[in-house]
Steps between C-alpha positions, in 0.01 A plus 500: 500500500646861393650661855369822435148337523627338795579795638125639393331238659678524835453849525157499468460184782689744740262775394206259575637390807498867619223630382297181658702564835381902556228538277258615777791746620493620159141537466455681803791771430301574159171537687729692748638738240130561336334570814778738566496704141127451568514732808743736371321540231166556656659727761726727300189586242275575791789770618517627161095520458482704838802669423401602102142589582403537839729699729184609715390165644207660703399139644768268474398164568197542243726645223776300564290164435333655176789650359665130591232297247456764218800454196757700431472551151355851462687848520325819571726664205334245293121457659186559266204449570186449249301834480178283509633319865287582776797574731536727224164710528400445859874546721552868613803713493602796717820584327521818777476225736722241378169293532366201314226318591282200342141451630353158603143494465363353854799622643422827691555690159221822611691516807878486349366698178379812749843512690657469145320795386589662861837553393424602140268813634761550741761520225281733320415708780894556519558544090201817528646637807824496365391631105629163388874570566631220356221287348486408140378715283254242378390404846452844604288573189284223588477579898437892415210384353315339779129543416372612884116496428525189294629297820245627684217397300656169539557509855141578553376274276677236685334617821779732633304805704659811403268814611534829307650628810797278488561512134859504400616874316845421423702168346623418831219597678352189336816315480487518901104424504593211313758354693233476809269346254762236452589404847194569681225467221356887577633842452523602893490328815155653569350325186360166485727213354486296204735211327565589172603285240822662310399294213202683403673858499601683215757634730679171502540526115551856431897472469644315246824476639345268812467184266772293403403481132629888501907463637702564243736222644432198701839518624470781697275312793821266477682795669616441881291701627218387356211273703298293302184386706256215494264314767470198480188230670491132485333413156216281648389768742543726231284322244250459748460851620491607117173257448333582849521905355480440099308196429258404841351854552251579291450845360202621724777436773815701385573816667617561101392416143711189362339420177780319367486267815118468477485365126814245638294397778184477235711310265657230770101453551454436164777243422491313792251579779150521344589237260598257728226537737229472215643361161161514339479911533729698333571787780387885455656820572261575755544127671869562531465860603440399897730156505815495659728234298703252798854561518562194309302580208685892507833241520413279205440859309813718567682179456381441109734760388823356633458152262575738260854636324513823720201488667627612838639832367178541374330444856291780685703660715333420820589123502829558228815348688662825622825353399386517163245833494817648739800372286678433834807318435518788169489794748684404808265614798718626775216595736298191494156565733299177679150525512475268839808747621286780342472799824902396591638552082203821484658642774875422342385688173360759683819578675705451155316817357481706804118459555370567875150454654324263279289297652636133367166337643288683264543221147295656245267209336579217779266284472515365834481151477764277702755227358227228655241668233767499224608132563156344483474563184714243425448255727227306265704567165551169271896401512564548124322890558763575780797304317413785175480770784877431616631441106357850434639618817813354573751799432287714741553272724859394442608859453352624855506191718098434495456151616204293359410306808377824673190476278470192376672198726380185336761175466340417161659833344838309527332180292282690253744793396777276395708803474420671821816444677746675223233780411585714776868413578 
């Protein structure tokens, strides 16, 4: 036999030998080595995240963890965002401010809208005072042309008192009228109170400059000193609160017109409801007009759209993920609000823009109903309902630490929702 094939052949009965000897040594340094790069990895893109794009961390252990799950990938010199996106037409800017902020619907928006607009009046009240030293040209074009009897009308209209006596004569005048309008719903302490809601105001939507659609560069809320603010809620609590106010009141009931809500509710009826109940009779308008669909039917409804290519960015906004109607791992948050922490993060905010004697008891559409309320609506839901639920939810919950089992704590979850146990991990 050749020698050099000896030689071969030996060479590789050594290697064997070896190989056969430590290969569970070797197999546990390589598992070793990738759980260390692993870690390194993870930990020295989390310091660059924090370091690149939140140097405010207003509530650490809630940013840190959501700033920990969201990728990498996208640079504020490079971030675009579609003109049709909601987070698009519905966040508000306060440049003056250094302010961003993306409402939540069911998440105290009236109440975080009206301190929001707090420090907008009180920026204005300081541009007039001042003759706009400093202020854009275009800005103070816009603001110089406040429209004083306009907002009135509109106050009134919305049920704000304002005698003749006490009308404002001057822009500040009204600026300062308005700013006790915001935070204690009437002109004077000697007036009776109201809750408004900001929503409804053509105040709120006077300036152009207060949307995001109208910065000239997204970068610029990329700047250090620059807080970018969301509240967030768990998502079941959430979507339940949404159908107690939007779907199961009925429009004889609601303290304002929701037409758009009444013909959902009167459509759920239609589909599902009436039809099921009696098959032979097609359902009327005026039989759905004054029938509450169940939360499961509502369910089966909103859920339709998502078996569809884009269908969730296409959801109403009231039950839309806010990870997706909020672009949250796109933005960066750095002031990250809880909704069960809600007086303790109000209060934080409150101190971040130098706001004093607001009564933080005082939440503007609450509807008072407790968790308890909130979790029985779940507690007769069909498995495969709840196992869509948590698909449709999961970044919510895996973004902001919202644990399923504190609405729905059923063992079968784990046997029905094969992919439970990754989803939120």
């Amino acid at each position: 036999m050749d020698s050099n094939v000896l030689v071969r052949r030996s060479f590789t009965t050594g290697y064997f030998r070896i190989y056969k000897k430590y290969y569970l040594h070797i197999i546990a340094l390589i598992g070793f080595l990738i759980v260390i790069q692993s870690r390194t990895r993870v930990v020295f893109t989390t310091a660059s995240i924090i370091y690149q794009y939140s140097p405010n961390l207003h509530n650490v252990s809630h940013n840190y963890t959501y700033l920990m799950k969201c990728p990498s990938e996208n640079s504020p010199k490079h971030l675009s965002v579609h003109p049709h996106q909601l987070v698009n037409m519905i966040s508000i800017v306060l440049q003056s401010s250094s302010l961003m902020y993306c409402p939540v619907p069911k998440i105290a928006t009236k109440t975080l809208l009206n301190i929001i607009l707090y420090v907008h009046v009180r920026d204005l009240i300081h541009h007039v005072e001042n003759n706009w030293t400093n202020v854009s040209t275009n800005r103070a074009q816009i603001e110089k042309m406040i429209n004083i009897s306009a907002f009135i009308k509109d106050l009134q209209f919305n049920g704000v008192v304002i005698p003749k006596s006490e009308m404002p004569k001057s822009a500040v005048e009204f600026l300062h009228m308005y700013l006790n309008i915001l935070q204690f719903g009437t002109i004077n302490t000697s007036s009776s109170s109201k809750l408004i809601n900001p929503w409804r105001l053509r105040f709120t939507f006077a300036f152009p400059y207060f949307r995001l659609n109208n910065l000239p560069s997204l970068a610029e809320i990329f700047t250090p000193s620059f807080n970018r603010v969301i509240f967030v809620r768990h998502p079941f609590e959430r979507l339940a609160s949404a159908y107690k106010e939007r779907i199961a009141t009925l429009a004889k009931d609601r303290i304002e017109p929701e037409p758009e809500y009444d013909a959902m509710r009167t459509e759920i009826c239609q589909q599902r409801v009436v039809s099921q109940r009696v098959r032979s009779l097609r359902p009327t308008q005026d039989s759905c007009m004054h029938t509450v669909p169940s939360f499961e039917d509502f369910l089966r409804y909103i859920l339709t759209i998502t078996h569809i290519p884009n269908g969730i960015a296409r959801m109403n906004y009231h039950w839309q993920p806010y990870s997706v109607l909020c672009q949250v791992c796109k933005f960066k948050y750095n002031f990250i609000g809880k909704y069960e922490m809600f007086n303790d993060d109000l209060s934080r905010f409150l101190k971040l823009y130098n706001i004093s004697n607001w009564n933080i008891e005082r939440r503007n559409g609450a509807s008072g109903l407790s968790k308890r309320d909130y979790q029985a609506y779940y507690d007769t839901l069909p498995d495969d309902l709840i196992c869509e639920l948590i698909k449709l939810y999961r970044d919510d919950m895996r973004l902001f630490k919202y644990r399923i089992e504190d609405y729905v704590n059923r063992t079968t979850l784990f046997q029905n929702c094969k992919w439970l146990t990754s989803a939120l991990s």
